[in-house]
KETORTI-962791 format. One record per atom (N, C-alpha, C, O): residue in three letters; atom name; x, y, z. Coordinates in Angstrom, 2 decimals. Atoms other than C-alpha are relative to their C-alpha. Example, Ala and Ser with C-alpha at 12.3 -4.5 7.8 and 13.67 -1.06 7.14 Angstrom:
REM residues 2
<"ALA" "N" <0.89 -1.19 0.00>> <"ALA" "CA" <12.30 -4.50 7.80>> <"ALA" "C" <0.90 1.20 0.00>> <"ALA" "O" <1.94 1.18 0.66>> <"SER" "N" <-0.82 -1.19 -0.06>> <"SER" "CA" <13.67 -1.06 7.14>> <"SER" "C" <-0.77 1.09 0.73>> <"SER" "O" <-0.26 2.20 0.90>> 
***
This chain:
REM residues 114
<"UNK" "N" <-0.22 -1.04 0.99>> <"UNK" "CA" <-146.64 51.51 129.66>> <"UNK" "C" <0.86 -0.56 -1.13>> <"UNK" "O" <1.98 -1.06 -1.01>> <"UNK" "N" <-1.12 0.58 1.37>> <"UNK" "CA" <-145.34 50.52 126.08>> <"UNK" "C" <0.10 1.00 -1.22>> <"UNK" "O" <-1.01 1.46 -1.50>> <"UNK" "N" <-0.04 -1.10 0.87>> <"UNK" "CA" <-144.36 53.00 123.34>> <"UNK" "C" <0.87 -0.69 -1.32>> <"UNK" "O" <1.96 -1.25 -1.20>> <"UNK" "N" <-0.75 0.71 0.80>> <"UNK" "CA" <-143.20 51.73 120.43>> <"UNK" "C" <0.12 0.93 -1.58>> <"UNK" "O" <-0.92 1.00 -2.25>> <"UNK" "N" <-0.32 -0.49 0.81>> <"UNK" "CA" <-141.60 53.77 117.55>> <"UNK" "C" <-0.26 -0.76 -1.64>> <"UNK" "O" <-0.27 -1.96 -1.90>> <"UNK" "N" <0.13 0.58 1.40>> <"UNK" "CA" <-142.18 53.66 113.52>> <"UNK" "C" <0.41 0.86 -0.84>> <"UNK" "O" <0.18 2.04 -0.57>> <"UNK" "N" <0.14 -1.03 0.92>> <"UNK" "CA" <-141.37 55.30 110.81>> <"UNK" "C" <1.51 0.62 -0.92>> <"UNK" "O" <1.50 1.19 -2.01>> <"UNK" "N" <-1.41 0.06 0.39>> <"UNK" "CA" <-137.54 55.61 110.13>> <"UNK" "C" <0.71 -0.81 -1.09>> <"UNK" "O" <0.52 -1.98 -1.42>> <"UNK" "N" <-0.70 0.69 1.14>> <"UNK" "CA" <-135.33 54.92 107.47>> <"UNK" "C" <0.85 0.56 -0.64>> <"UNK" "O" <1.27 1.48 0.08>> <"UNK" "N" <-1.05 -0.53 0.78>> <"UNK" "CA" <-132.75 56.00 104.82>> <"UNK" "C" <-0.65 1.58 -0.82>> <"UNK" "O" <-1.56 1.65 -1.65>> <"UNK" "N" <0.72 -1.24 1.16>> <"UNK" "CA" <-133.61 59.52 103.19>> <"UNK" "C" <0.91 1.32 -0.25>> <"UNK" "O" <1.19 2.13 0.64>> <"UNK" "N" <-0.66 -1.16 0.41>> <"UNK" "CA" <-131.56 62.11 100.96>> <"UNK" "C" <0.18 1.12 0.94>> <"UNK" "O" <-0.58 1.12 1.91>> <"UNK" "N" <-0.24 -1.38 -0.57>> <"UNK" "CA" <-130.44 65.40 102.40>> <"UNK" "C" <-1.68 0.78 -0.48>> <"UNK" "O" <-2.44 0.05 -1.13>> <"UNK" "N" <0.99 -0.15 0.12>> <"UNK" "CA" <-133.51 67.51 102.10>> <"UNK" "C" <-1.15 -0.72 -0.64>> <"UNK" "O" <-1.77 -0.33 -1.63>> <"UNK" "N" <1.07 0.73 -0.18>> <"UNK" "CA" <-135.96 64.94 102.34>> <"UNK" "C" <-0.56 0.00 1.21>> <"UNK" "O" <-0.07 0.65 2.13>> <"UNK" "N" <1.28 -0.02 -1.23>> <"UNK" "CA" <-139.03 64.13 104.95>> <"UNK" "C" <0.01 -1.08 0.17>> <"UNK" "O" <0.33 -1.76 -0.81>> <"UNK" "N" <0.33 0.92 -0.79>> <"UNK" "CA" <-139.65 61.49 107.07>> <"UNK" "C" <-1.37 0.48 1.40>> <"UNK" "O" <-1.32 1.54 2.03>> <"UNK" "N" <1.24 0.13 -0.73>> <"UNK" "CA" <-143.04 61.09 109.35>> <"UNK" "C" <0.30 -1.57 0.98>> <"UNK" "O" <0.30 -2.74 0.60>> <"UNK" "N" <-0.31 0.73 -1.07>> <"UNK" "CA" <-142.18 59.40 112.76>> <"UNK" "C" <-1.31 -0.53 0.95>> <"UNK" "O" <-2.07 0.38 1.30>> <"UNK" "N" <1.35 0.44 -0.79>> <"UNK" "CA" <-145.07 57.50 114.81>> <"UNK" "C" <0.50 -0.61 1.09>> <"UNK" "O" <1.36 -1.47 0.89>> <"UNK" "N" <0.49 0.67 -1.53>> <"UNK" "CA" <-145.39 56.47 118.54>> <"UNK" "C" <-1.09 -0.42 0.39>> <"UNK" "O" <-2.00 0.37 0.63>> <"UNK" "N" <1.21 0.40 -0.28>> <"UNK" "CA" <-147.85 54.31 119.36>> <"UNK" "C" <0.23 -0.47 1.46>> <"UNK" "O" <1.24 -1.07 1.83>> <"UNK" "N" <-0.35 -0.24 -1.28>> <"UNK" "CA" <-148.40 54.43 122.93>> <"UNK" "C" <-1.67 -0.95 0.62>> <"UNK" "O" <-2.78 -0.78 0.11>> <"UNK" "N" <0.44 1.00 -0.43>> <"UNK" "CA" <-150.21 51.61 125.05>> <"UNK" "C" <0.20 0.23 2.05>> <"UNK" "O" <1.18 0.71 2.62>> <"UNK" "N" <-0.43 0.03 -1.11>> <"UNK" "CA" <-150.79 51.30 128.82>> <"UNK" "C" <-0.07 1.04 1.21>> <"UNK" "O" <0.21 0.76 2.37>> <"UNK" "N" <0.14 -1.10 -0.87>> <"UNK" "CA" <-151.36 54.48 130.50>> <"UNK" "C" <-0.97 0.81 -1.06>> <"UNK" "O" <-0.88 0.61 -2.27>> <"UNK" "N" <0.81 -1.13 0.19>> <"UNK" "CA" <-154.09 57.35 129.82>> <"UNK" "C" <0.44 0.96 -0.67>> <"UNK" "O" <0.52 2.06 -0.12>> <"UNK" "N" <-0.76 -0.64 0.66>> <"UNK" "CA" <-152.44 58.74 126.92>> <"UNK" "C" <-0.29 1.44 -0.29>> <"UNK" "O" <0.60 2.07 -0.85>> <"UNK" "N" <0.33 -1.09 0.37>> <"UNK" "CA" <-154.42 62.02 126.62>> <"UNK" "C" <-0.11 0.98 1.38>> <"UNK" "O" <-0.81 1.99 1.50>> <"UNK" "N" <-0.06 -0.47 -1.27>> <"UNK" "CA" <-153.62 62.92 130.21>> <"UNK" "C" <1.68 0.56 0.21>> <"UNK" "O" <2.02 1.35 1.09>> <"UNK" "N" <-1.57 0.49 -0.14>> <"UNK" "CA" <-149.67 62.52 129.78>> <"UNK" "C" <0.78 1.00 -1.27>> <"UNK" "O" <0.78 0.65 -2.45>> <"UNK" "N" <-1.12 -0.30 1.07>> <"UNK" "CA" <-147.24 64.90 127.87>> <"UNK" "C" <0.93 -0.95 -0.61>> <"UNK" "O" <1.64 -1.70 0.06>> <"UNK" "N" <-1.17 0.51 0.66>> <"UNK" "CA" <-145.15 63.48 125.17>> <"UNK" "C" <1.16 0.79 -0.33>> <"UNK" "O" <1.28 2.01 -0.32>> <"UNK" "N" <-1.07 -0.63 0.71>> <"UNK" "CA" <-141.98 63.92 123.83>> <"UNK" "C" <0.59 -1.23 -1.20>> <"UNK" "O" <0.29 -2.36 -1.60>> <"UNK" "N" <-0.87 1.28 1.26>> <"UNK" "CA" <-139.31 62.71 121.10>> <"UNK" "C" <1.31 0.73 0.39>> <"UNK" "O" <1.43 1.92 0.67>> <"UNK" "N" <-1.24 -0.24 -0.17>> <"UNK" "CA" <-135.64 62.56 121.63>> <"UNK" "C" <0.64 -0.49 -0.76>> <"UNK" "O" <-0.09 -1.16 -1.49>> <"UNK" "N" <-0.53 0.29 1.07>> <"UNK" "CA" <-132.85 61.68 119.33>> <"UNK" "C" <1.49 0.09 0.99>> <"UNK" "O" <1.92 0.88 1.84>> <"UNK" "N" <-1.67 0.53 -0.47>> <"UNK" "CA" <-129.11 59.79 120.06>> <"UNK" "C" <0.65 0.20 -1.75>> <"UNK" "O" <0.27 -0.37 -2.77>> <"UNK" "N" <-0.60 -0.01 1.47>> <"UNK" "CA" <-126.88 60.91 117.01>> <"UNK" "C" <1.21 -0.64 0.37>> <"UNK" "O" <1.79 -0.24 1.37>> <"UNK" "N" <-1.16 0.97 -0.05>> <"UNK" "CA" <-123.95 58.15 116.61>> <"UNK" "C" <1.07 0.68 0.79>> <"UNK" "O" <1.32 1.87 0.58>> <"UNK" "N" <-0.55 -0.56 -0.92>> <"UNK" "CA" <-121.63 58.65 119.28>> <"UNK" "C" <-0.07 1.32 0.71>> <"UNK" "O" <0.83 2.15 0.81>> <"UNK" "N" <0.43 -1.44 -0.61>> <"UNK" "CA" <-123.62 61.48 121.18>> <"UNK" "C" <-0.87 -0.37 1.06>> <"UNK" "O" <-1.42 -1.47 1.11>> <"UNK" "N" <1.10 0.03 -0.67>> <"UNK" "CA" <-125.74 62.00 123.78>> <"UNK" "C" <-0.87 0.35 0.07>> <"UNK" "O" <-0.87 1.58 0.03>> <"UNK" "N" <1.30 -0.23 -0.12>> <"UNK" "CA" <-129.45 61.85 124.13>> <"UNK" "C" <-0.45 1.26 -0.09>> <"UNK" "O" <-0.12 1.97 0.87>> <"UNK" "N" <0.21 -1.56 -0.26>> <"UNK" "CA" <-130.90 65.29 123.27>> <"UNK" "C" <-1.71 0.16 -0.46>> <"UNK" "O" <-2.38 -0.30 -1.38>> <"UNK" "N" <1.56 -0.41 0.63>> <"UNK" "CA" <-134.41 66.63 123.20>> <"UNK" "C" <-0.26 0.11 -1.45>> <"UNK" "O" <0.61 0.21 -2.32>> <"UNK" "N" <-0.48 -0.48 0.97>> <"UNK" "CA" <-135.83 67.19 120.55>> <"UNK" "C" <-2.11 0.86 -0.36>> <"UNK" "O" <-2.47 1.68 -1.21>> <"UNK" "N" <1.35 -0.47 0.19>> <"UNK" "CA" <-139.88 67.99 120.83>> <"UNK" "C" <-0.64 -0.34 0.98>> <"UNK" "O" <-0.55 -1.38 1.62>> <"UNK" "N" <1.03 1.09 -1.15>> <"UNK" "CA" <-142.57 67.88 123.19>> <"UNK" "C" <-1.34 0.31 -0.50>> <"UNK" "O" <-1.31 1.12 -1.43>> <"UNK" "N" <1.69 -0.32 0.02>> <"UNK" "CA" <-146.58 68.19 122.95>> <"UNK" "C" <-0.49 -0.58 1.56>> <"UNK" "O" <-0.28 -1.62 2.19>> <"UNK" "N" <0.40 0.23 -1.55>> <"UNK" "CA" <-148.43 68.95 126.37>> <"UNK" "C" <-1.20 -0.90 -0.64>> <"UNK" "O" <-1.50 -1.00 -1.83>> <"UNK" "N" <1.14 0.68 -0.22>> <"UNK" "CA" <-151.26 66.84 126.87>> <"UNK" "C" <-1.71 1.58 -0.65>> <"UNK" "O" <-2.85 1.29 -1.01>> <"UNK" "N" <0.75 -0.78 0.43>> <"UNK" "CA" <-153.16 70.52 125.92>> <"UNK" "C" <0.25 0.73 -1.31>> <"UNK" "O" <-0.03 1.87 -1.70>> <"UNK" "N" <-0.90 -0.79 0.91>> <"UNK" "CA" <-151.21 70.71 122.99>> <"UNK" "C" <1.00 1.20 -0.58>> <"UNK" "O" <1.23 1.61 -1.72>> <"UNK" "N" <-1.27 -0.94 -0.37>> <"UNK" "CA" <-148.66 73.07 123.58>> <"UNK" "C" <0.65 -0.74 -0.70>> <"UNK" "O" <0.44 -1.95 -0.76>> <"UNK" "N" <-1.45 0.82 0.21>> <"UNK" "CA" <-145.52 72.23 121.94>> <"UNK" "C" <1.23 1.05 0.14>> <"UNK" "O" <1.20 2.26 0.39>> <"UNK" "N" <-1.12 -0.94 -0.55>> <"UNK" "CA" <-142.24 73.48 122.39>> <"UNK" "C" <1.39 -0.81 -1.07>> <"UNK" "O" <1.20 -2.02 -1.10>> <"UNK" "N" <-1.14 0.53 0.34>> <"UNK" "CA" <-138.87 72.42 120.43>> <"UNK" "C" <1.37 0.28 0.17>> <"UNK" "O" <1.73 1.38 0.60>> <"UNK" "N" <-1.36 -0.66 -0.02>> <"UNK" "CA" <-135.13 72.26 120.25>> <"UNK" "C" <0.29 0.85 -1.09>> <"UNK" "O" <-0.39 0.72 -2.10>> <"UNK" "N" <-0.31 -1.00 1.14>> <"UNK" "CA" <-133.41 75.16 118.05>> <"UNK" "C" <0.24 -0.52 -0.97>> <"UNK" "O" <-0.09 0.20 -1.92>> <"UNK" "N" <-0.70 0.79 1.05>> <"UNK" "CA" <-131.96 72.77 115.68>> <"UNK" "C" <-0.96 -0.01 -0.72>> <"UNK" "O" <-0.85 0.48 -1.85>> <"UNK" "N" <0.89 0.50 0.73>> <"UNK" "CA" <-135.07 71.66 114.69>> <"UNK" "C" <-1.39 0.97 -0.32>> <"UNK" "O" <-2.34 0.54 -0.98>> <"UNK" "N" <1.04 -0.55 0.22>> <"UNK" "CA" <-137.45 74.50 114.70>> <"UNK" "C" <-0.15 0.22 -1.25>> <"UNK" "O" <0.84 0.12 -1.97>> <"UNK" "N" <0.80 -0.50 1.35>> <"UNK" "CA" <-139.52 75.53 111.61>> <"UNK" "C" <0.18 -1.66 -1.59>> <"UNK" "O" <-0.10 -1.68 -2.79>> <"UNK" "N" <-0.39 0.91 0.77>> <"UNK" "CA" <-138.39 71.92 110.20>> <"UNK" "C" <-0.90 -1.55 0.53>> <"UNK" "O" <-1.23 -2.51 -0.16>> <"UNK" "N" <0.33 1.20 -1.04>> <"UNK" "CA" <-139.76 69.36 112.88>> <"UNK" "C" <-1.62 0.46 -0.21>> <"UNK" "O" <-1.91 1.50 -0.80>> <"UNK" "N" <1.56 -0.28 -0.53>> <"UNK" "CA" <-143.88 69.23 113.76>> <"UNK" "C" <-0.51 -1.17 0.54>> <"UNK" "O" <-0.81 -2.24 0.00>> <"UNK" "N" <0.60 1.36 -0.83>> <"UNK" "CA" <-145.08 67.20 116.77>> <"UNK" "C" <-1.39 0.19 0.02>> <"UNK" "O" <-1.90 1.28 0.26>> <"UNK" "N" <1.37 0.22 -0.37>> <"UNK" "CA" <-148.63 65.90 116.85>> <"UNK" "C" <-0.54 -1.15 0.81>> <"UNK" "O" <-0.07 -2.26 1.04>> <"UNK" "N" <0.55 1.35 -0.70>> <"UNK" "CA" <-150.93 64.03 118.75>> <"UNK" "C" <-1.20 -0.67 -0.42>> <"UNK" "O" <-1.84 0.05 -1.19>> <"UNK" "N" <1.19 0.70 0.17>> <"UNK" "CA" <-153.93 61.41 118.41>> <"UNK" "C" <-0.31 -0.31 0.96>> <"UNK" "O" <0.35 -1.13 1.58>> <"UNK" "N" <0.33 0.41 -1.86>> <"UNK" "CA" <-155.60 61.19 121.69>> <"UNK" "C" <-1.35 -1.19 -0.36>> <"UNK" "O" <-1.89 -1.87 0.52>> <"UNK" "N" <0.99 1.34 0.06>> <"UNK" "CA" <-158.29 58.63 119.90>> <"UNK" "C" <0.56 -1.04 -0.57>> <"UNK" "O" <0.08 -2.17 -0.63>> <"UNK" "N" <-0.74 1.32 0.25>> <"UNK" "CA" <-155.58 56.75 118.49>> <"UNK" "C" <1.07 -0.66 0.85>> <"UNK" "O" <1.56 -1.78 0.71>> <"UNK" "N" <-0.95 0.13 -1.16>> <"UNK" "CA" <-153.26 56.95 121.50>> <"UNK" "C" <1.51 0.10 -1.21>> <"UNK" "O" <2.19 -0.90 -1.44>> <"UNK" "N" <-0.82 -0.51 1.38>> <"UNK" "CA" <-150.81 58.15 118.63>> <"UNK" "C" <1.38 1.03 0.32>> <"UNK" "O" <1.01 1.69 1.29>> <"UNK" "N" <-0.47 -1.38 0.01>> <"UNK" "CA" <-148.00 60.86 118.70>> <"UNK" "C" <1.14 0.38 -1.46>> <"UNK" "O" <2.18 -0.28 -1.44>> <"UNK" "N" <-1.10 0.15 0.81>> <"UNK" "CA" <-145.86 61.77 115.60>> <"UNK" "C" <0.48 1.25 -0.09>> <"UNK" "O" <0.16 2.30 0.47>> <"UNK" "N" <-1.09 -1.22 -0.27>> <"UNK" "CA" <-143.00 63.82 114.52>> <"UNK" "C" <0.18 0.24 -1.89>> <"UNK" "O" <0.66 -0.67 -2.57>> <"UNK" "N" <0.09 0.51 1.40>> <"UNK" "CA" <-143.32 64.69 110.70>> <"UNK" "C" <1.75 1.31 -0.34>> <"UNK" "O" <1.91 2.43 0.13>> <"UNK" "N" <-1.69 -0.41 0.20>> <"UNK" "CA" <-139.44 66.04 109.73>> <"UNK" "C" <0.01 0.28 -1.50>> <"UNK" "O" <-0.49 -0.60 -2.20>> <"UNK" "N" <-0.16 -0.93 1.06>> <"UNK" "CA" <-138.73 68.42 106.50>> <"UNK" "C" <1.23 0.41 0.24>> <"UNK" "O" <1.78 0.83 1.26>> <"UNK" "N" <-1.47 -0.89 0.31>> <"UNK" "CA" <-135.60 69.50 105.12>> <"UNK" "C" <0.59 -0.93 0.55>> <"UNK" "O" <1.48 -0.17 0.95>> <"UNK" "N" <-0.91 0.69 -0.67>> <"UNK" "CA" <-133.70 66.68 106.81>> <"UNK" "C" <1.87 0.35 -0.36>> <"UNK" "O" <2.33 0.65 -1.46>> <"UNK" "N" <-1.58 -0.18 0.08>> <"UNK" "CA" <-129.73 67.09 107.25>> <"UNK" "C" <0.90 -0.90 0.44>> <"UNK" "O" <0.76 -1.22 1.62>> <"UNK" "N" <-0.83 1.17 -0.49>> <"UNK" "CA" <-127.09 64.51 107.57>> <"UNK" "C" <0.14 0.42 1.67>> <"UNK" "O" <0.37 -0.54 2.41>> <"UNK" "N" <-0.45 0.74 -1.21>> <"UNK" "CA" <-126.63 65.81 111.21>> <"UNK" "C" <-1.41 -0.15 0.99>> <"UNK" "O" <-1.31 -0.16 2.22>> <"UNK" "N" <0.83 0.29 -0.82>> <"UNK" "CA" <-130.21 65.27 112.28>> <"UNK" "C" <-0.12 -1.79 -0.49>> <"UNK" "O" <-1.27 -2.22 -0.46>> <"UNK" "N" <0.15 1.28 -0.30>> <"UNK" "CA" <-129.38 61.20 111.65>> <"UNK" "C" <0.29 -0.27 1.72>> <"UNK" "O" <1.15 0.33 2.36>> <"UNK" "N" <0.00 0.58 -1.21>> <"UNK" "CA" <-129.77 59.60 115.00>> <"UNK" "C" <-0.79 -0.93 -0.04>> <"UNK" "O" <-1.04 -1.38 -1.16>> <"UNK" "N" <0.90 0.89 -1.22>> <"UNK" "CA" <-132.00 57.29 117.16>> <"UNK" "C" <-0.96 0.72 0.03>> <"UNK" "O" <-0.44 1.83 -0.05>> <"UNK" "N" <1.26 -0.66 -0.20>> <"UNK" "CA" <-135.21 58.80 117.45>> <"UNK" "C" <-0.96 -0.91 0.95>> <"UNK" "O" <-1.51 -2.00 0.75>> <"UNK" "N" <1.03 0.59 -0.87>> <"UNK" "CA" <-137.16 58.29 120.54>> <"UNK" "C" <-0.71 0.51 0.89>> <"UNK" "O" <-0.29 1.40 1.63>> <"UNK" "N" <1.20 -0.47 -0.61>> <"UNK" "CA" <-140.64 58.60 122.13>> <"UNK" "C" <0.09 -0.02 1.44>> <"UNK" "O" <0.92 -0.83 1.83>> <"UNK" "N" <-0.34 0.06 -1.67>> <"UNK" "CA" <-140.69 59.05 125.99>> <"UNK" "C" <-1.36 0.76 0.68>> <"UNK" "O" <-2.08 1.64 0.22>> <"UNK" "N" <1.33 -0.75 -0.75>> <"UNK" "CA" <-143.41 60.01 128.44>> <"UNK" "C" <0.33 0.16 1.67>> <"UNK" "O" <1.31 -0.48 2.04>> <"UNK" "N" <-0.33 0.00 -1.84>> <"UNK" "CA" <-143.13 60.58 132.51>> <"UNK" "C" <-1.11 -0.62 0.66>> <"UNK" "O" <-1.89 0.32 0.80>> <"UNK" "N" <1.14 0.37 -0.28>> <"UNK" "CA" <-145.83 58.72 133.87>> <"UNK" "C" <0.20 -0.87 1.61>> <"UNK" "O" <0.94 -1.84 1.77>> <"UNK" "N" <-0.03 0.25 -1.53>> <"UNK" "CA" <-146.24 58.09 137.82>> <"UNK" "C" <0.99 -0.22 0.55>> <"UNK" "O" <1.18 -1.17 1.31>> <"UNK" "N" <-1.29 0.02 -0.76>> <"UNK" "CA" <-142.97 58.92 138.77>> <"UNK" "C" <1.05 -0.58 -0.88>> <"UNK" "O" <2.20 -0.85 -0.56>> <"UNK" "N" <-1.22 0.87 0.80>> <"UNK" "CA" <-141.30 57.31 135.86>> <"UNK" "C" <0.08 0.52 -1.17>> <"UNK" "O" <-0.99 0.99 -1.57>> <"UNK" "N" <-0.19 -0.21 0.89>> <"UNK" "CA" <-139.63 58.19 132.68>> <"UNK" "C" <-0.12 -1.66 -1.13>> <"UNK" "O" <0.21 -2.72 -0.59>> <"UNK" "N" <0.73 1.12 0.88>> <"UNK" "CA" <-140.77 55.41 129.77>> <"UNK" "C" <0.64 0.54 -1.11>> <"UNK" "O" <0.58 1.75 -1.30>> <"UNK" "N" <-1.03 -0.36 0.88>> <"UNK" "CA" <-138.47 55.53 126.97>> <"UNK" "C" <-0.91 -2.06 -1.76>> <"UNK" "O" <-0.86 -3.29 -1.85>> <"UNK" "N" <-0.49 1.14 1.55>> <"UNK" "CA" <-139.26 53.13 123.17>> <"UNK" "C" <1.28 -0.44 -0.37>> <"UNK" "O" <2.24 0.31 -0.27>> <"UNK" "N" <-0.74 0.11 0.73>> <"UNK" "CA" <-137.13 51.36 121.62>> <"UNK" "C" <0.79 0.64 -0.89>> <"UNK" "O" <2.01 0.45 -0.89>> <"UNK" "N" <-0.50 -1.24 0.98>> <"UNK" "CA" <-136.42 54.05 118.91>> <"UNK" "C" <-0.27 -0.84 -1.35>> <"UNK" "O" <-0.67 -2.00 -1.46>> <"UNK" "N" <0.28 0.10 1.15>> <"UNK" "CA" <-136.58 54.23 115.24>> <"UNK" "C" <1.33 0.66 -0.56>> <"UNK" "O" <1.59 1.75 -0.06>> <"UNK" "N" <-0.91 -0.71 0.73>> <"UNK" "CA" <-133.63 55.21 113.19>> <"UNK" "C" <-0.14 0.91 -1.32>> <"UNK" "O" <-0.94 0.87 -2.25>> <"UNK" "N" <0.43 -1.38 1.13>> <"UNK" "CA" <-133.40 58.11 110.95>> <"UNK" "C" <1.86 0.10 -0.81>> <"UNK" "O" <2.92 0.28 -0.19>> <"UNK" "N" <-1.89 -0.23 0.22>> <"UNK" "CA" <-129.83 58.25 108.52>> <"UNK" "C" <-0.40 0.51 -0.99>> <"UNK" "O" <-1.21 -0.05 -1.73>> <"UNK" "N" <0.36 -1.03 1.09>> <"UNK" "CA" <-130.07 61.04 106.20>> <"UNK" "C" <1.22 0.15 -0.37>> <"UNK" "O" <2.18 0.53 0.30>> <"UNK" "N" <-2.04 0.08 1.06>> <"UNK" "CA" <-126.88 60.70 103.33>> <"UNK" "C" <-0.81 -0.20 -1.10>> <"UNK" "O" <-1.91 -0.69 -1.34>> <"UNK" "N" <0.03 0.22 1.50>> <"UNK" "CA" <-126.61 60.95 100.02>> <"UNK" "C" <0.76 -1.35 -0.66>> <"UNK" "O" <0.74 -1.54 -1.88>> 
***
């Protein structure tokens, strides 16, 4: 299983960023995703998921601002982010549960400042 994050970078206070997981290794259209986020000295916090039947579900922080999608022919998942706020900078990362195991990316960084 390999997941590997894209898409991060420097961007104003209400600005957008479009986050990609490209996901390798397991039967990706069988497998719920998610995305989680480490904000500088914090701990790991949800932050989106999409079922495998597309369901999604989010944290409060981020509702009506966040939107997870999937590509089940590209083995794909992204996170496209509106309105950004200095305290949604963090770590941003893709994760899946797959045969007993949690599978975590590298991450992508997100630092939203003026």
């Amino acid at each position: 299983v390999q997941l590997v994050e894209s898409g991060g970078g420097l961007v104003q206070p209400g600005g957008s960023l479009r986050l990609s997981c490209a996901a390798s290794g397991f039967a990706f259209s069988n497998y719920h995703m998610n995305w989680y986020r480490q904000p500088p000295g914090k701990a790991r916090e949800f932050v989106a998921e999409i079922d495998k039947d597309g369901t999604t579900y989010y944290a409060d922080s981020v509702k009506g601002r966040f939107t997870i999608s999937r590509d089940n022919v590209n083995n794909t998942t992204s996170l496209q982010m509106i309105s950004l706020q200095p305290e949604d900078t963090a770590q941003y990362y893709c994760q899946t549960f797959h045969n007993s195991e949690f599978y975590w990316g590298r991450g992508t960084q997100v630092t939203v400042s003026s």
